[in-house]
N, C-alpha and C positions, 0 to 999 in steps of 0.2 A: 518560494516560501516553504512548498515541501523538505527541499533538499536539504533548507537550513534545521529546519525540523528534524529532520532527522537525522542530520549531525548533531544537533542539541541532544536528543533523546539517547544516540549512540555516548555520548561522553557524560551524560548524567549515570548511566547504566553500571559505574564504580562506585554511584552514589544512594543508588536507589531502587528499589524492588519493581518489575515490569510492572506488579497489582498495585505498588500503590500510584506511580507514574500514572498509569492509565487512569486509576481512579481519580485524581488529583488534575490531569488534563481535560477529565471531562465537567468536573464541575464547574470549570475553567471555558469549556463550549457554551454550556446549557447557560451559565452566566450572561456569556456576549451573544448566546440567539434570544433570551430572553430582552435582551436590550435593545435587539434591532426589530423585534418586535414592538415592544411600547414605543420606540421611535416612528415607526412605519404606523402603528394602531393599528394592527391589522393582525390580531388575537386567531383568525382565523387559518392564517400559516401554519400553525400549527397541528394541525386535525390533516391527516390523512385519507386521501380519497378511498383506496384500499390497504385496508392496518396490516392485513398477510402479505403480501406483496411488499408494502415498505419493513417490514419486518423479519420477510428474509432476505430484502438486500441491506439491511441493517446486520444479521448474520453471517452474510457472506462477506461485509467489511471487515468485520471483527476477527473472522478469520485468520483473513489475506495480513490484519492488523499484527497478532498475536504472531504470527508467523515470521512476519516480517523486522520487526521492532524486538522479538526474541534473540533471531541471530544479532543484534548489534553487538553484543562485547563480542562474539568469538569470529564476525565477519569484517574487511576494513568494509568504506562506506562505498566502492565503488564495486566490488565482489555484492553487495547488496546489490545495486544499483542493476547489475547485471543479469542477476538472478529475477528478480523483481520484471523488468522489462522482456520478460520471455512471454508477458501478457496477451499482447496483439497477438505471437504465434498459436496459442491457445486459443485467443477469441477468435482467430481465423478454421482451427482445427475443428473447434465446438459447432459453430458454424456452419458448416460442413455436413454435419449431422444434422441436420435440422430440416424437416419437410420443406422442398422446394428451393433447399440452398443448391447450389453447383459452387465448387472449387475447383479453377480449371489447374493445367498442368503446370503452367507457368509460376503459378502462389505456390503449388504444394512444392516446389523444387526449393523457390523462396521459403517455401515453412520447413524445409530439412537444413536447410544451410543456417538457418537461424538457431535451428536446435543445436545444429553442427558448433556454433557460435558459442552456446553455452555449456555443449563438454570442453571446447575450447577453456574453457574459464574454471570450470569445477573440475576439470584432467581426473579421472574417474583411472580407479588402477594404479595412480601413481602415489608416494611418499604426501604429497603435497594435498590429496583428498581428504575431506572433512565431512563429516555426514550434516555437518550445522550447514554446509553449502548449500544442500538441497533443501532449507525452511524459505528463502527466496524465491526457489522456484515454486514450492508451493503456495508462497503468498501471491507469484503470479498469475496461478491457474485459480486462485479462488477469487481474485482482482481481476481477470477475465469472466467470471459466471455473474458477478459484482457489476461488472459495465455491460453485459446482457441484459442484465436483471435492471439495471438502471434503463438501456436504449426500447425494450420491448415488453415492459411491466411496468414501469415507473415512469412514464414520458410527461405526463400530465400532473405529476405529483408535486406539488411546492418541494424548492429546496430544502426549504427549512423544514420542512415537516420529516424530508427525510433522513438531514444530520440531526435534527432533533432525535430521530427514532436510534441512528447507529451511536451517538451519545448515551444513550440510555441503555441498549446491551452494554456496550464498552463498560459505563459505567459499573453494571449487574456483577460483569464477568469480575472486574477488577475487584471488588468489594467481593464476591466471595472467596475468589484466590485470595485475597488476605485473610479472610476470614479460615479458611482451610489449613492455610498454612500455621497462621499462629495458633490453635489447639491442635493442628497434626501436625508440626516441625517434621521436615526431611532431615534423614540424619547427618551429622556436621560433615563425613566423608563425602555424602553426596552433593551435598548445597554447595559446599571449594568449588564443583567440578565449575556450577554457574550460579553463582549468588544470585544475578538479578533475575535471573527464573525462580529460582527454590527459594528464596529470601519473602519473610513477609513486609511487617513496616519496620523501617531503616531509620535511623536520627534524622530528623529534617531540618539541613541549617538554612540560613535565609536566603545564600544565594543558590541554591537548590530549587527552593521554592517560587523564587523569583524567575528561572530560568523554564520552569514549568510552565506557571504565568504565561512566559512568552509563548512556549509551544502550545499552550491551548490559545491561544490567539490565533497564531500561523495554520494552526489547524483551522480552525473554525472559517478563516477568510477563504482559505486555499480550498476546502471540500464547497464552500456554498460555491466558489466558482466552477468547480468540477461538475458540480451535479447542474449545476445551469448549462456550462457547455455541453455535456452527453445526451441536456435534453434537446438543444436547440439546435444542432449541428452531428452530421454523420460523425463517426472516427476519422475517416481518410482526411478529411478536411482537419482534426486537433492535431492526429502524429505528427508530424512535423515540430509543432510545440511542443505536445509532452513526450518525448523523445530529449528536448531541453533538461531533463532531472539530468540525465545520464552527465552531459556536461558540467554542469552546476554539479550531480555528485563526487564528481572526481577535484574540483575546484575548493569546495569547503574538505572534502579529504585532503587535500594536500596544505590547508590553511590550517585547519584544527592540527592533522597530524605526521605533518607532513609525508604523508603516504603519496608514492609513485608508482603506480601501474606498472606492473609488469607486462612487456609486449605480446604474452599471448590473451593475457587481461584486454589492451586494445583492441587485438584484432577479433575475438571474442565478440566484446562489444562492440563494433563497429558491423560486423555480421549480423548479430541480432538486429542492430541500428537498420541497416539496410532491406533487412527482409522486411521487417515491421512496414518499414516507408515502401515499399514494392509490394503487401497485402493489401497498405489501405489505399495505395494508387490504384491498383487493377480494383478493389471493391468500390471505386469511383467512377473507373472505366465502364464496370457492370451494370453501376445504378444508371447512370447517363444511358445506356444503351438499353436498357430496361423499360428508363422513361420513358 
């Protein structure tokens, strides 16, 4: 569901403003968790145990969001996909730091090769580098403080209360980048460079709006299942599946446009792929032997 998502969101991106997208997706959330609310009756999902806490990892979504969903015109969707998944080596670095963590030698070899993986992919120095490259890695490493902030702040928090809370920044941010933009317009030289960053509100035709529709759907299903799994289940035990974008992103990139990986694209992401699966294996190994 993510992955189609964000191939939707990439191809609407010749169509439409990142501020109003977002804004227009979210009232698209708050709609369908409103409704699974009056369906459940249980009014109380909504109220967060700790509103700071849910509120900055409502901020640290928004982020990784912003970052991520940014590069789509100037990235294909597997260069995203790449950048993005450098998450787990983060969350294993962050980790690291943290009173009473150990990272033994084995992860850190795996968290260099994985890094190794994504100069692989963003070739730093060469003709072919892009500075939009690195908004993936950044939505990685703000997508790893985001699933801390989820695993050891947020455990006990209803789902819903906490896509309701990243809904409602989304929503804030969105509405005011439109709002900014249409009485401070960037000048026409600069907005060419990227309309759907600098652009405010855009013609809305209906299948625009209807494809929106869909990505606030796919959104709102896909995050309550995410924040259910990171509360209910370590990481080592999800990688394996979410690792699956990376597949599925290269699959709707090459359907949407027909984009083909180039081989050091692969072997990039197959590195990252690997390290990721060899952090959350050994942090499986550790908790087991912990126990």
């Amino acid at each position: 569901m993510l992955g189609l998502q964000d191939a939707l969101s990439k191809y609407l991106s010749a169509y439409i403003s990142i501020w109003q997208f977002q804004t227009l997706r979210c009232l698209v959330n708050l709609c369908v968790l409103l409704v699974i609310v009056w369906w459940l009756a249980e009014p109380a999902l909504l109220k967060p145990e700790r509103v700071s806490r849910v509120v900055l990892r409502a901020l640290l979504q928004v982020s990784a969001t912003f970052l991520f969903i940014g590069s789509a015109p100037l990235l294909t969707l597997t260069e995203m996909a790449g950048g993005l998944y450098t998450f787990p080596l983060f969350v294993a670095v962050i980790t690291s730091l943290l009173p009473g963590e150990h990272v033994g030698p084995r992860r850190w070899i795996a968290i260099i090769s994985g890094f190794a993986g994504t100069l692989l992919i963003l070739q730093p120095g060469t003709e072919s580098f892009r500075l939009a490259s690195l908004m993936p890695v950044g939505a990685g490493l703000f997508y790893a403080l985001f699933i801390l902030c989820t695993r050891r702040l947020c455990r006990n928090e209803s789902p819903i209360a906490m896509v309701l809370a990243t809904n409602l920044c989304l929503l804030l941010v969105g509405s005011c980048g439109l709002l900014v933009l249409t009485f401070f317009p960037v000048p026409p030289s600069v907005r060419v460079l990227n309309p759907y960053m600098y652009s405010a509100w855009q013609p809305l035709f209906w299948w625009v709006a209807g494809i929106t529709v869909l990505c606030g759907l796919l959104n709102s299903l896909a995050n309550l299942g995410l924040g259910r799994a990171y509360q209910s289940a370590d990481s080592s035990l999800l990688a394996p599946f979410d690792y699956s974008y990376l597949i599925f992103a290269a699959i709707w990139g090459y359907l949407f446009w027909r984009d083909i990986p180039q081989i050091t694209e692969v072997i990039g992401i197959l590195m990252i792929a690997g390290a990721g699966l060899f952090v959350a294996w050994r942090e499986r190994i550790t908790a087991q032997q912990t126990r």
